[in-house]
N, C-alpha and C positions, 0 to 999 in steps of 0.2 A: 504494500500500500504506500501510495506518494506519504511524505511526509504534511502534517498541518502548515497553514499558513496562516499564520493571523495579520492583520491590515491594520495602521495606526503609527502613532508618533510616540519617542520613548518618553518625550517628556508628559503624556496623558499617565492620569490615575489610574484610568478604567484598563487601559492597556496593561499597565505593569499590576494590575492584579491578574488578568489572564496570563498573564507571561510567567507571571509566581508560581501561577499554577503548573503551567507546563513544565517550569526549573525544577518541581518539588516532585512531581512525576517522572520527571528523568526524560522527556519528548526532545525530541532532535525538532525543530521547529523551523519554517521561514518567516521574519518579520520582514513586509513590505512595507514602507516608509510612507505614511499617508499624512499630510500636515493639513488640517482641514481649516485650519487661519490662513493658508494659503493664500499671497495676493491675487490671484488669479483663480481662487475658489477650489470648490469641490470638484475633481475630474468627473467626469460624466460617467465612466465606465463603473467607479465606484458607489455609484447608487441601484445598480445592482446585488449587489453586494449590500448592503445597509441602506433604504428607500431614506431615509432620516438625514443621511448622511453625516453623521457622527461616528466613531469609533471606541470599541474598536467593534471590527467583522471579521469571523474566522472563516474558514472551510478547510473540509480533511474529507477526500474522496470523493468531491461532487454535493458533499454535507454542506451546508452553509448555515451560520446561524451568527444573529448579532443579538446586545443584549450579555452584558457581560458575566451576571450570575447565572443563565443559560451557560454560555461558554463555558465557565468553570467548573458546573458540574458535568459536562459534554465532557471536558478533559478528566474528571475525575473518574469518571465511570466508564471511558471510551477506552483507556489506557493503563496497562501495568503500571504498577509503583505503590507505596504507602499511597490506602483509603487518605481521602481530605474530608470527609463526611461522617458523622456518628452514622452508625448502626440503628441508633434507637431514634424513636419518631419523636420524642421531645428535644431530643439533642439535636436534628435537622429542623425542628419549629427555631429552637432555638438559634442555632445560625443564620436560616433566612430572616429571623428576628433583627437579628444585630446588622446584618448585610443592607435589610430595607431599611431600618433607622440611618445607615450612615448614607444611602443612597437620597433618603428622604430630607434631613435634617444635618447631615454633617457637611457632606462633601461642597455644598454651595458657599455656605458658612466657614469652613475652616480653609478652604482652598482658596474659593475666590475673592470672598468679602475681608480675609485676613491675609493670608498670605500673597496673592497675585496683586490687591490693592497697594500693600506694603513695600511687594521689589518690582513693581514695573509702573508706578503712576508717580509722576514728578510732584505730582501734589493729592496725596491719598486722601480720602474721603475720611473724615475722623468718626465721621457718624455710623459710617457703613463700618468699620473696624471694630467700633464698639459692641455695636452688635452683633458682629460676626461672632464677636469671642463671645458674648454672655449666652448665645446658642451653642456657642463651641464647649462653653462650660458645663452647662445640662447634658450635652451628647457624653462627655466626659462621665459625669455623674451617674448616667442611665449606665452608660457602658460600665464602669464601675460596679456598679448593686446589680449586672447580668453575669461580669466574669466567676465563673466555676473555679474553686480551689484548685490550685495547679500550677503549672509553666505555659500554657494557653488558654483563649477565652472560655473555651469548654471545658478547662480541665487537663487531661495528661496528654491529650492527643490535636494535633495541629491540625486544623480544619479552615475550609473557605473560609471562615468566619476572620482569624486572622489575616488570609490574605487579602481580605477586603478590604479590612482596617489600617493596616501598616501601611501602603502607600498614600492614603490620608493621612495620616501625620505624622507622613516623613514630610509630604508638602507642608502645613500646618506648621513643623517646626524648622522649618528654611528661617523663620522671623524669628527674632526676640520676642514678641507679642505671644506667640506661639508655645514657644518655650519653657516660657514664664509659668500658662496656663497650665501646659503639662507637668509641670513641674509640680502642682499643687495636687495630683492624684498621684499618688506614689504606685500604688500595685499599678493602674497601665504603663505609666513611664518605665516600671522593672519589665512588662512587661513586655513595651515595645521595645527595649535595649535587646530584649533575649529572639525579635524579629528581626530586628535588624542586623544580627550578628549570622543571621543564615548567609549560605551561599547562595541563593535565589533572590536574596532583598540585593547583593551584591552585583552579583551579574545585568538586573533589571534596572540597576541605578545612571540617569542619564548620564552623560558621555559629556564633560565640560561643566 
């Protein structure tokens, strides 16, 4: 079977959690370079591939699927390697739990309203920062009072659940602002140091 391809930019979240996943599985993988800020916009051919045109979009075999926590259980289940999934049906509530909250509630707030505002706007919006973080702070919180005793959010076994979240705030903590925040929940900070120390947080991390 051809090898997967997934479609996207290294510097996207949503990509380098697919990508996690495929490092954590052991997938020999093709990334095609799609930068969808592109001056010149979205290529045409890639909205076949994802009608939305966002990324990221994978396909393995004529397979095609966008939607990135699709993706990641498609890699999890498609492929040898360490399960990324509990076994048990509260343990997989429990992930999609944590995946939709940072899909819903984190990622806008700690990526864009805090950290993209912070290193890319000559004059950041003080207002939008503010509130990035006092949401970034509850997501913190929630995540907090969900994480299971252990070395991951579920407990002794590494699941999507983590790889959702670590590329969120590794963006998040590019800032001081960020930082700071995290800094004030102790068990996620121990616990993102011990995500960040994989060799797949490694390998995923942009280039410059």
């Amino acid at each position: 079977m051809k090898k997967p391809t997934l479609y996207g930019a290294d510097y996207s979240v949503y990509v380098r959690i697919a990508r996690m996943a495929l490092e954590e599985k052991g997938v020999d993988y093709e990334l095609v370079p799609l930068d969808i800020f592109a001056a010149d916009g979205i290529p045409a051919w890639y909205l076949e591939h994802h009608p939305f045109g966002r990324i990221p979009a994978f396909e393995h075999d004529g397979f095609r699927l966008f939607e990135t926590s699709a993706i990641a259980r498609y890699i999890d289940e498609a492929f040898a390697g360490p399960a990324l999934q509990p076994a048990d049906p509260r343990g997989r509530a429990r992930m999609g739990q944590i995946a939709g909250m940072l899909d819903a509630y984190g990622y806008r707030a700690m990526v864009w309203d805090v950290a993209v505002e912070c290193l890319e706007k000559e004059a950041p919006d003080e207002v939008l920062i503010a509130g990035g973080l006092s949401q970034a702070e509850t997501v913190l919180k929630v995540l907090t009072s969900l994480k299971a005793k252990g070395p991951w959010l579920l407990g002794d076994q590494l699941t999507l659940a983590d790889l959702h979240a670590a590329p969120v705030i590794a963006y998040f903590v590019k800032v001081a602002e960020g930082c700071d925040t995290l800094a004030r929940f102790a068990g996620i900070q121990d616990w993102y140091a011990r995500v960040a120390a994989r060799p797949s947080f490694a390998r995923t991390e942009k280039a410059g």
